[in-house]
VMD Tcl script that draws the C-alpha trace (Angstrom):
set ca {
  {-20.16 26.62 -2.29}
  {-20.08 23.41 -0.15}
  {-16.93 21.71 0.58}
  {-16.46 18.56 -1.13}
  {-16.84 14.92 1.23}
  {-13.60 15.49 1.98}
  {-14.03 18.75 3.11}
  {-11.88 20.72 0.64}
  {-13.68 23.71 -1.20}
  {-12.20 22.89 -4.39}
  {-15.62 24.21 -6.69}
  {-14.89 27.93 -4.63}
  {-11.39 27.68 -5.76}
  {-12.54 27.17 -9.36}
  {-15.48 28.72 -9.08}
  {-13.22 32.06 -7.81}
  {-10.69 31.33 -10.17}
  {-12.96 31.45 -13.40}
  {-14.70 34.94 -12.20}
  {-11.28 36.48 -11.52}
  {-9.02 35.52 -14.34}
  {-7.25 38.43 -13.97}
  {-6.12 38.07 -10.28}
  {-7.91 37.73 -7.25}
  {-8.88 41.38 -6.05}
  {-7.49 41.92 -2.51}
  {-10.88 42.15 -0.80}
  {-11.44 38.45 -1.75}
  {-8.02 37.59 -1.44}
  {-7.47 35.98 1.96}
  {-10.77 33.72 1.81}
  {-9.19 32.85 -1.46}
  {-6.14 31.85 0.57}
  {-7.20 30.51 2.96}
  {-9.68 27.76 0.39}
  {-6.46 27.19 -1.50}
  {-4.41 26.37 1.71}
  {-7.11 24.04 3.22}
  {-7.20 22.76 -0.37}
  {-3.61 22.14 -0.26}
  {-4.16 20.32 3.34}
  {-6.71 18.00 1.92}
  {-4.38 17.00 -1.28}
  {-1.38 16.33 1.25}
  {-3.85 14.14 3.44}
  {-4.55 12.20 0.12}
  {-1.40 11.38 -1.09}
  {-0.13 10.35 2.18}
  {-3.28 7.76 2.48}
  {-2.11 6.70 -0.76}
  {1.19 6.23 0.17}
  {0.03 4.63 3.07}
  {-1.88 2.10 1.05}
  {0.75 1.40 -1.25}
  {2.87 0.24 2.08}
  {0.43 -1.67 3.61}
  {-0.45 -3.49 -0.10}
  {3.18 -4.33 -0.57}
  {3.64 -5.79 3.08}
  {0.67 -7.78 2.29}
  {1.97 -9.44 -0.88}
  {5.68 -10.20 1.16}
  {3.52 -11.87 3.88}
  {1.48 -13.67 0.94}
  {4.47 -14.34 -0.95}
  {5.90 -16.06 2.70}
  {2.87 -17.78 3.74}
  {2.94 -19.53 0.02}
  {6.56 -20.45 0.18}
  {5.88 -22.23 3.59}
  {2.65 -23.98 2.28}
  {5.04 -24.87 -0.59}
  {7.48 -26.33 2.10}
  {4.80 -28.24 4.17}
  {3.15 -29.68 0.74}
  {6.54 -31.18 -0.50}
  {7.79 -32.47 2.97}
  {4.33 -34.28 3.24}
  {4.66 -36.08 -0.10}
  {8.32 -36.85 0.61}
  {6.83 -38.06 3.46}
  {3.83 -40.60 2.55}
  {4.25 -44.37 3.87}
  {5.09 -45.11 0.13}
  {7.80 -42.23 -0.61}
  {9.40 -43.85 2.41}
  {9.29 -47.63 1.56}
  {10.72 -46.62 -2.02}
  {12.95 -44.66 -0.35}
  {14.21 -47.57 1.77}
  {14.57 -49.91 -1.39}
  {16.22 -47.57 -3.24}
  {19.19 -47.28 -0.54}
  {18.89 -50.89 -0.68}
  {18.95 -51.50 -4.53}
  {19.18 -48.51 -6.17}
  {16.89 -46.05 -8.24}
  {14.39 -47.61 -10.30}
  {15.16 -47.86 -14.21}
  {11.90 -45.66 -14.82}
  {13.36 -42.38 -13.44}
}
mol new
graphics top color blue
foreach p $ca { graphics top sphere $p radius 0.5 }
foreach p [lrange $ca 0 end-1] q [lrange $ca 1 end] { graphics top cylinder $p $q radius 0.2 }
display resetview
C-alpha cells in the first residue's frame, strides 16, 4: 500500500489491522512496527505544524491588534490637529467651551 502525501502508511496500518484482529502474527510483526512508528512520526510532525501555526496566527493578530491601535493614535492626533481643531482650540482658552458641547 502507498504511503499517504505525507508519507505515513496509515491504509497498511489499517489495512493490517483489519486482517489480523486477533494480533499481529510475529512474522509480520516488525513491518507492522515499524508502519506504526513512522506513523507515529508523521502525527508528531503534524501537531507540531499545528502548533506552530497557532503561534505564528496569534503573533499576527498582537501585531494587527498594535498596528490598529497606532493607526488609531495617528487618526485622532490628526483631527485634533486640523487648522480648525486648533483655532477653536485657541478661542476656547480664550472664551471658553462653546454652549453646544
Amino acid at each position: 500500500m502507498q504511503p499517504d502525501r505525507h508519507g505515513a502508511p496509515l491504509p497498511a496500518l489499517t489495512c493490517d489491522e483489519s486482517r489480523h484482529p486477533d494480533g499481529i502474527p510475529d512474522a509480520e510483526r516488525a513491518d507492522y512496527e515499524r508502519l506504526l512508528t513512522r506513523r507515529n512520526e508523521v502525527v508528531a510532525e503534524h501537531n507540531d505544524l499545528i502548533a506552530r501555526r497557532r503561534t505564528a496566527l496569534a503573533e499576527y493578530n498582537h501585531r494587527v491588534a498594535s498596528h490598529n491601535d497606532h493607526v488609531d493614535a495617528g487618526n485622532a492626533l490628526a483631527e485634533e490637529s486640523t487648522p480648525w481643531r486648533i483655532v477653536q482650540g485657541l478661542w476656547e482658552s480664550v472664551v471658553g467651551p462653546s454652549s453646544d458641547e
